[in-house]
ZAMARGU-4260 file (C-alpha; in steps of 0.2 Angstrom, whole numbers, plus 5000, padded with zeros to 4 digits):
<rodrens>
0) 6033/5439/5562 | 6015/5444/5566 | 6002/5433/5563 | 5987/5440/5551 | 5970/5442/5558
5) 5960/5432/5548 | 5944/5428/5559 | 5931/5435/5564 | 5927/5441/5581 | 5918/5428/5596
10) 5904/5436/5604 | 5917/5434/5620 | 5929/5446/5613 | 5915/5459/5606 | 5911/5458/5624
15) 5926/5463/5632 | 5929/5475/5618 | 5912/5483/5623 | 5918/5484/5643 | 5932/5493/5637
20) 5922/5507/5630 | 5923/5500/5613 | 5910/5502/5600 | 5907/5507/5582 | 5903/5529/5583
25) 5904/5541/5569 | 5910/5558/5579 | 5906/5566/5562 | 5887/5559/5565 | 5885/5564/5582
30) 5892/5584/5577 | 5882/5583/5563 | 5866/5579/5572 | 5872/5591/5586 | 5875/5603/5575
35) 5858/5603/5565 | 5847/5603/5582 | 5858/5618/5585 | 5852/5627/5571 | 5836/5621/5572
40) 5835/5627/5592 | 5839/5645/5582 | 5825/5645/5569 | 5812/5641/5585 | 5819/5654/5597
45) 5824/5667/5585 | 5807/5677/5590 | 5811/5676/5606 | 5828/5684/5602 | 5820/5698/5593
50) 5811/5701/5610 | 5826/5699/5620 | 5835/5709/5608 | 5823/5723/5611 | 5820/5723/5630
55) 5839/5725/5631 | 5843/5739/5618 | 5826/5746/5625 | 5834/5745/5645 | 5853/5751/5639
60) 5845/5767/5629 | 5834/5772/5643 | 5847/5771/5654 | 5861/5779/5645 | 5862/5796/5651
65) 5863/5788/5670 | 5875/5773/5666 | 5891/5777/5676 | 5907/5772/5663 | 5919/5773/5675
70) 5931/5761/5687 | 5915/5758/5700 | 5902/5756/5685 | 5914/5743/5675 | 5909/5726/5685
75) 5887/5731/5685 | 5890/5732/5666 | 5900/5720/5665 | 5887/5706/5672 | 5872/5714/5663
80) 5882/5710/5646 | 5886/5692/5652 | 5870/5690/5658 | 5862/5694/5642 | 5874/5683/5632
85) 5869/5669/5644 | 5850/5674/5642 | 5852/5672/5621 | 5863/5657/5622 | 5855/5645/5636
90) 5845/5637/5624 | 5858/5632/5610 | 5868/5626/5626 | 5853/5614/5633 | 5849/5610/5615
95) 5868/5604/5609 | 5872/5596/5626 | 5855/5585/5628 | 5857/5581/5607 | 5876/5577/5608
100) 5874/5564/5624 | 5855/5557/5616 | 5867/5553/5600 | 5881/5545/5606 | 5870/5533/5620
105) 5860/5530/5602 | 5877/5526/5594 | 5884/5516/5606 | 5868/5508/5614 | 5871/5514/5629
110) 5889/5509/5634 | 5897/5517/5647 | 5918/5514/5651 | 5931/5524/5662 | 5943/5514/5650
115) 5945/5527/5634 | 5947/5543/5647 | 5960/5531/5659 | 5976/5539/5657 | 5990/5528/5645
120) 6007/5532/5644 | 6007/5525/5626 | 5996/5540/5621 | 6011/5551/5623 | 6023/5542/5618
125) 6027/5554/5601 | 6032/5539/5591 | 6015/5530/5593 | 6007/5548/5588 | 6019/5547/5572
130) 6012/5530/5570 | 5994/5534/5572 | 5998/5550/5562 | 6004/5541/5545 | 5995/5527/5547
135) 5980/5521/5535 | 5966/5529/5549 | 5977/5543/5552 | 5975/5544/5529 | 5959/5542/5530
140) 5955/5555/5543 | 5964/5569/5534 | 5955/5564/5517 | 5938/5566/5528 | 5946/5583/5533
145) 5948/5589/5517 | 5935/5582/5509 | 5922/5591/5523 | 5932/5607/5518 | 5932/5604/5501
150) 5911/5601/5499 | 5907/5615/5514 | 5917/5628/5505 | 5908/5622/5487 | 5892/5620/5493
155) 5893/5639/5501 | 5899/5645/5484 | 5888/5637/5474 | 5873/5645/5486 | 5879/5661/5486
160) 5882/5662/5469 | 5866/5657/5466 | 5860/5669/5477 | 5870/5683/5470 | 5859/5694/5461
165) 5846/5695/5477 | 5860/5698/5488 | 5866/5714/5476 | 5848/5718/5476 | 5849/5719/5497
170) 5852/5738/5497 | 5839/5745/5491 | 5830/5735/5506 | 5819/5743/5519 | 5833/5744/5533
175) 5819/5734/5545 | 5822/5720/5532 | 5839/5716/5533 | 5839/5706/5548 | 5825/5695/5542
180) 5833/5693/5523 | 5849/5691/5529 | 5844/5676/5544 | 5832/5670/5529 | 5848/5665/5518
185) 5860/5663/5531 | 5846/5647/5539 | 5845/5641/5520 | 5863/5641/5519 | 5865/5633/5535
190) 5852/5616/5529 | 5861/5615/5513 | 5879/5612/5524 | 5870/5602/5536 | 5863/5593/5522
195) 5881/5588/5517 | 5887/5585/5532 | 5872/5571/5534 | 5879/5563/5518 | 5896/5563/5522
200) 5892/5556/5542 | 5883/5543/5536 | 5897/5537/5525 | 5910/5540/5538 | 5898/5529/5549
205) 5899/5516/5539 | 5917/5518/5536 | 5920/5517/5555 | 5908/5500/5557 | 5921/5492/5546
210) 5934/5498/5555 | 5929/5494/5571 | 5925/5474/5563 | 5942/5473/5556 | 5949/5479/5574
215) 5939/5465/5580 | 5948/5451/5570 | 5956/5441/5578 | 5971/5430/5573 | 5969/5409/5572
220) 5979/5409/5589 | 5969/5419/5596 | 5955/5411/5590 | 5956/5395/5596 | 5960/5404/5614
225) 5946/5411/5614 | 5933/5398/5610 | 5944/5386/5622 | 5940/5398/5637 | 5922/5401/5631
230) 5919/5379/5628 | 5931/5375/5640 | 5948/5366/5638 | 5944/5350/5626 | 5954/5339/5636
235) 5948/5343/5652 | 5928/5343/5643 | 5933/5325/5636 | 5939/5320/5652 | 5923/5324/5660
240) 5911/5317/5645 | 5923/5300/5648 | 5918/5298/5666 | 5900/5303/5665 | 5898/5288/5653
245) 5909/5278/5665 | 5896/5284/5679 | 5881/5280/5667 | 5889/5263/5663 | 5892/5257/5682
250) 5873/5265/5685 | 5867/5255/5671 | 5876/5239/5675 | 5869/5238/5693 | 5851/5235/5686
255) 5856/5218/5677 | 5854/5209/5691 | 5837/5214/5693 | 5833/5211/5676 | 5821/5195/5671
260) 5831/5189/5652 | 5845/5197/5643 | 5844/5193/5625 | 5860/5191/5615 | 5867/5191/5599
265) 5876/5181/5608 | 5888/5192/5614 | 5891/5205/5601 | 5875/5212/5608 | 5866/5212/5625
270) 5849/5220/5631 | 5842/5218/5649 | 5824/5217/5649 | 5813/5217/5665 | 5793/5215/5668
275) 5785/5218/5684 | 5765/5217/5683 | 5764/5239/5686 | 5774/5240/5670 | 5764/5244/5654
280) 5778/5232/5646 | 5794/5225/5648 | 5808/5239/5652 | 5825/5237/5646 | 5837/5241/5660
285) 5855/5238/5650 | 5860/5237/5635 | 5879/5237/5623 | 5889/5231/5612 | 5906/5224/5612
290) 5915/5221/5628 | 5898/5231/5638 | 5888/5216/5632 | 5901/5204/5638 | 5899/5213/5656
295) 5881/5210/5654 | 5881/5191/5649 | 5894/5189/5663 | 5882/5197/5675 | 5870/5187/5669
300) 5878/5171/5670 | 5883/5179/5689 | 5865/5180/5696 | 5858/5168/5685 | 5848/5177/5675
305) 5839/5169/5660 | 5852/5173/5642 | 5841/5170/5626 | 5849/5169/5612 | 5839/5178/5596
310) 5851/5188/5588 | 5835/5198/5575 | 5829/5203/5593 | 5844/5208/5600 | 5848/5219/5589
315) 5830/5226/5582 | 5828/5230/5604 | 5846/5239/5603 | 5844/5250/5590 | 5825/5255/5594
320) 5825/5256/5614 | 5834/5266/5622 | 5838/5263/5642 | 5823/5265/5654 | 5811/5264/5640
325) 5799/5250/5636 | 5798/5239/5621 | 5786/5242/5605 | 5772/5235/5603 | 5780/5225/5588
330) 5790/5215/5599 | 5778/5210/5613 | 5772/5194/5606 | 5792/5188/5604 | 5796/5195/5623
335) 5780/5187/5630 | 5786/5169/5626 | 5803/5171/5630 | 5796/5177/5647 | 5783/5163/5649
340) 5797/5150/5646 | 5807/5158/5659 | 5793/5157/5672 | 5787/5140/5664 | 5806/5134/5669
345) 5808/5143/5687 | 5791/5137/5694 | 5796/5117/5688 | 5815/5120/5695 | 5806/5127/5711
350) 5792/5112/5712 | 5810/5098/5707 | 5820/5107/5723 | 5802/5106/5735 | 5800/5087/5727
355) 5818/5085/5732 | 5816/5093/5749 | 5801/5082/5753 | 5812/5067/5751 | 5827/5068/5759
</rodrens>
C-alpha cells in the first residue's frame, strides 16, 4: 500500500525539483500575455500596414499588364507574395516570440532544464497517457478547456449582440470606412477576450501553484530521508558530538595540573582555578560534575594541588563561569584568601624543607 504524502516539501527537494525543470507555470498565462502583446503589436503597426498595403496594391497594379502568368513568371511572383506576408507579419513574429520567452523566464524565475524535453519511454507508454487522460489534472484540464470555450464563445455573443444594430447599420458606410469600422470592433472585441482570458489565467495560475505544492509532498518516509541527507545521519552526527566533548574533556583536564586550587563540593563538583599576576583575576581552567570532578580531585591529589572544600563556591563558580573565563567580581574577596592561605602554606612548607636542609 502506498504511503500518503502528508508533509510538506524540504528546500532540498524543491531544489532538485527545480534542476529537473520543475516549477510552478500557467501556459494559459504565458498565451494569454503572448497573445495580448500580439494584439497590441497590431493596433501599433496597423498604420504601417495601411502603407504597406498600399505600396503593394500600388506596385502589383502598375505592373499588371507586364506581369508574366505563366510557368517562368510563377516562382518571381511567388516570392513577392511571401515576401510581402513576411514584410506584414515580422513584427507580430518578434513581438510573440520575445513576449512568450520574457513570460515564462518571469514565471519560472529563470530556470533552465534539458530534463522536460529528454526523451522518456514512459511518455508513450498508452496506459500512462490513459492515466494521465482520466486522471483528476487530466479533469481538470478538459473543464479549463470548455470553460475557455464556453466564456470566449459568450463573451463574443454577447459583444456582437450588443453591437448589432451598428453592425446592420455598416452598409450604408462610405466604402473607405469599412476597414477602419470593421478593425475598430474587431480590436474591442479582441480586449474584451483577452480580458477573459487574464481572469481565467490568473485562476489557472493559481490552480497550478497548488498543484505543483501538493506534487511536492512528500511522504513521512521520505521525509525523514530527506532531512537525514540534508543534517547528516543522527548516529553518525552523535558519534561526532560524543568525541568532540571527549577531545574537549581530555584538553580540558590537561590544565589541572597547572591550576593553583580546585574548589569542591567536595566531589559532586570541581572547578580548577588559576592566577598568574598578568591575569585581571583568577581563571578557571576545569570544571564538572559527577565522575569529571572526581578526575579533577584525582588530578589534584596527583600534582598536589591545593583542594578547598567550600561547597556555596563551588557550585556559585560552576554555574556562573564558564571554562577559560575569569571569576565575577562577587567572588574575588572569597578566592583571594583561599589563594593567600595557599601561598601562606607553600612559602612555610618551603622555609620547613630549607630549615631541614640546613640541618642535616
Amino acid at each position: 500500500m502506498d504511503e500518503e504524502k502528508t508533509e510538506q516539501a524540504t528546500p532540498r527537494s524543491r531544489q532538485r525539483a527545480r534542476e529537473r525543470g520543475q516549477v510552478a507555470k500557467s501556459r494559459e498565462l504565458t498565451g494569454t500575455f503572448v497573445l495580448l502583446i500580439g494584439f497590441l503589436t497590431m493596433f501599433l503597426i496597423i498604420g504601417w500596414w495601411g502603407q504597406l498595403a498600399t505600396g503593394m496594391f500600388r506596385d502589383f497594379l502598375g505592373n499588371l499588364s507586364v506581369a508574366a502568368i505563366n510557368q517562368e513568371g510563377m516562382p518571381q511572383l511567388t516570392l513577392y507574395a511571401l515576401t510581402i506576408i513576411f514584410s506584414f507579419l515580422w513584427p507580430i513574429f518578434l513581438a510573440t516570440a520575445f513576449a512568450a520567452i520574457l513570460f515564462n523566464l518571469i514565471q519560472t524565475r529563470g530556470v533552465a532544464s534539458t530534463e522536460q524535453i529528454r526523451p522518456k519511454l514512459n511518455n508513450i507508454n498508452p496506459m500512462n497517457g490513459l492515466k494521465r487522460l482520466f486522471s483528476t489534472r487530466g479533469l481538470v484540464e478538459l473543464v479549463k478547456a470548455v470553460l475557455k470555450i464556453g466564456l470566449v464563445g459568450f463573451t463574443a455573443t454577447m459583444y456582437i449582440r450588443s453591437q448589432l444594430p451598428d453592425i446592420i447599420q455598416a452598409h450604408t458606410l462610405d466604402p473607405t470606412a469599412y476597414m477602419p469600422f470593421f478593425g475598430t470592433h474587431a480590436l474591442r472585441l479582441a480586449m474584451w477576450l483577452v480580458a477573459v482570458l487574464i481572469i481565467l489565467s490568473i485562476l489557472d495560475f493559481i490552480y497550478q501553484n497548488f498543484q505543483y505544492e501538493k506534487d511536492l509532498m512528500l511522504t513521512k518516509t521520505e521525509a525523514k530521508e530527506e532531512y537525514k541527507q540534508m543534517e547528516g545521519d543522527p548516529l553518525v552526527k552523535s558519534r561526532m558530538r560524543q568525541r568532540q566533548r571527549q577531545i574537549a574533556l581530555t584538553k580540558m583536564l590537561r590544565e589541572v595540573p597547572q591550576a593553583d586550587v580546585v574548589i569542591t563540593n567536595p566531589t559532586h563538583v570541581a572547578v580548577a582555578l588559576k592566577y598568574e599576576p598578568d591575569m585581571p583575576a583568577p581563571q578557571v581552567v576545569a570544571k564538572g560534575k559527577g565522575s569529571i570532578a572526581e578526575r579533577i580531585v584525582a588530578l589534584a591529589e596527583e600534582f598536589d594541588i591545593h583542594i578547598h572544600r567550600d561547597p556555596p563556591l563551588a557550585r556559585a563558580i560552576y554555574q556562573m563561569v564558564e571554562v577559560g573565563g575569569v571569576i565575577p567580581y562577587e567572588f574575588y574577596v572569597a578566592i583571594a584568601e583561599v589563594l593567600a592561605y595557599i601561598y601562606r602554606t607553600k612559602r612555610k612548607y618551603r622555609k620547613d624543607r630549607e630549615r631541614l636542609a640546613a640541618v642535616t
